[in-house]
N, C-alpha and C positions, 0 to 999 in steps of 0.2 A: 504494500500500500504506500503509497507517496503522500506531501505532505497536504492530507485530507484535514478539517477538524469542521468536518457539519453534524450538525443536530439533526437527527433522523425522526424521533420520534419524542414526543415530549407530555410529560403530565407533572413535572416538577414544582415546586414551587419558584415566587418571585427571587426569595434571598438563594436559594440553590443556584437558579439562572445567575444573578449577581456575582456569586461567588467563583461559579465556572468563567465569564470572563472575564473577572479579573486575575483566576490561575492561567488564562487566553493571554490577556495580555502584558502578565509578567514573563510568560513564556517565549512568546514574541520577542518582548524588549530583550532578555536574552541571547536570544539565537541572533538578533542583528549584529547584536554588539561581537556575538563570535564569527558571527559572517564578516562585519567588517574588517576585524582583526586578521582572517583569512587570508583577506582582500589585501590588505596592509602589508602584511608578507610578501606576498606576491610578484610587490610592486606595483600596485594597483592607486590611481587617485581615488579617494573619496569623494566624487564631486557631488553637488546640488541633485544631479538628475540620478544619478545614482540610487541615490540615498531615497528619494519619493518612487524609485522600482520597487528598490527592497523593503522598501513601507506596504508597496499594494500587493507585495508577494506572500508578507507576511501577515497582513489584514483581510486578504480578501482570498477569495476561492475563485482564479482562472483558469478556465480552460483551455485558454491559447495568447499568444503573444499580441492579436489586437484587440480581447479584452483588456490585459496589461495598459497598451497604449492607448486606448478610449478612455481608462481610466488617470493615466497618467499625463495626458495632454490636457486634461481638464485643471491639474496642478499648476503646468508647465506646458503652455504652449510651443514653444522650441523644443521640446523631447522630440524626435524622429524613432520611424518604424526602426530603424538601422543600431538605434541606439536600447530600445530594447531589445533586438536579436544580439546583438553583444554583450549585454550585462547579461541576457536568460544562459548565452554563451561560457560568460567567465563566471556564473553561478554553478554548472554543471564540471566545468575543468576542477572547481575546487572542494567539487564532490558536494553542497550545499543544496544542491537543487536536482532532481531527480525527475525527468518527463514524466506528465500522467498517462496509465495506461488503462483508469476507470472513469470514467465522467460522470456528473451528476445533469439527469434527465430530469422531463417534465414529460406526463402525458400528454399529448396533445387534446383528446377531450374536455380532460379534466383539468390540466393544470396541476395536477399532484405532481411533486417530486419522488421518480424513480431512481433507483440505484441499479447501475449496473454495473455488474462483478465479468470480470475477464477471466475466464479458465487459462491453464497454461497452451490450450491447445488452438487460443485465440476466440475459443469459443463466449458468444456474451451473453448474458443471463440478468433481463430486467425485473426487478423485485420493487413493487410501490412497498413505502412506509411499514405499512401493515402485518404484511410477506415476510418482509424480512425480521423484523423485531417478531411474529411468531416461530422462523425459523432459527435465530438468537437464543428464544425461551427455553422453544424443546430440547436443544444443542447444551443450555446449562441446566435446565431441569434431568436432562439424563445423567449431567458431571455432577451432578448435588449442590449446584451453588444458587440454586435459588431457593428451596427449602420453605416452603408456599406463600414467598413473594412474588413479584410480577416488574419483568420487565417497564419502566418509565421511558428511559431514555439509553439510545444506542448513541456514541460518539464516537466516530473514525478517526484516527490521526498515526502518526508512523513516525516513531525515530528514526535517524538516519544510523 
C-alpha cells in the first residue's frame, strides 16, 4: 500500500475524529521535515515551490501529477507541469514517494467512494465502503480481535 490515509468508513465520535488529525498532522509535519532533510543531503535547494508540492503530497490524496498541479498553481501560479514531474521525480530517487498502484473511486451512480485493491496479478477488485469494512470484520472476527465489537472505522496508510 503507498502513502494512503483515507477514512473509509466512519461512526466515531467528534473528539476521536479531532484526535486522529491531529496524530495526521503531527505525522505529516514529521515526514516533511525528514523529506527535506533527504533532500538537503542530496544536494537539493529547498525552494518556495518545493516546499507547497510536498505540503499537497503530504495533505492531500492524489492520484496523479495534474491533481498535484491544479492544486499547487492555485498556491503559486509560476509552478509549471515540469516542475512537478521533477520534484514527484526527486521524491521517488530518494525513496520518499512511492507511485500508486490502488486509486480511490466513486461510483458513478451513486457517488459513493469505492476502493479498489490491485491483486499481484494486476487483477482489480472494486469494494464500496460497506464490502469492505464487512470483509475487514469477518477477517478479525475469525483472528479474535474483535470479541463482539464492530468494526467503526477502516484507515489505510503505509510506512515506507
Amino acid at each position: 500500500m503507498e502513502v494512503l490515509q483515507e477514512e473509509i468508513y466512519d461512526h466515531t465520535s467528534d473528539s476521536a475524529q479531532e484526535s486522529f488529525r491531529n496524530q495526521q498532522y503531527q505525522r505529516s509535519s514529521m515526514q516533511r521535515s525528514v523529506i527535506v532533510d533527504r533532500l538537503r543531503r542530496e544536494g537539493c535547494r529547498i525552494t518556495k515551490q518545493r516546499k507547497i508540492i510536498l505540503d499537497i503530497i503530504l495533505q492531500e490524496e492524489c492520484t496523479c501529477c495534474k491533481e498535484i498541479y491544479f492544486l499547487a498553481s492555485k498556491k503559486d501560479p509560476n509552478i509549471g507541469m515540469a516542475t512537478i514531474y521533477r520534484m514527484i521525480n526527486l521524491l521517488e530517487e530518494i525513496g520518499a514517494l512511492k507511485r500508486k498502484s490502488a486509486y480511490r473511486l466513486c461510483d458513478e451512480q451513486t457517488g459513493v467512494p469505492i476502493c479498489c485493491v490491485q491483486l499481484d496479478d494486476q487483477t482489480n477488485i472494486r469494494l464500496d465502503n460497506e464490502k469492505l469494512c464487512k470483509i475487514i470484520e469477518k477477517g478479525m472476527e475469525s483472528c479474535g480481535y474483535l470479541q463482539s465489537r464492530r468494526v467503526s472505522k477502516v484507515l489505510v496508510e503505509s510506512g515506507n
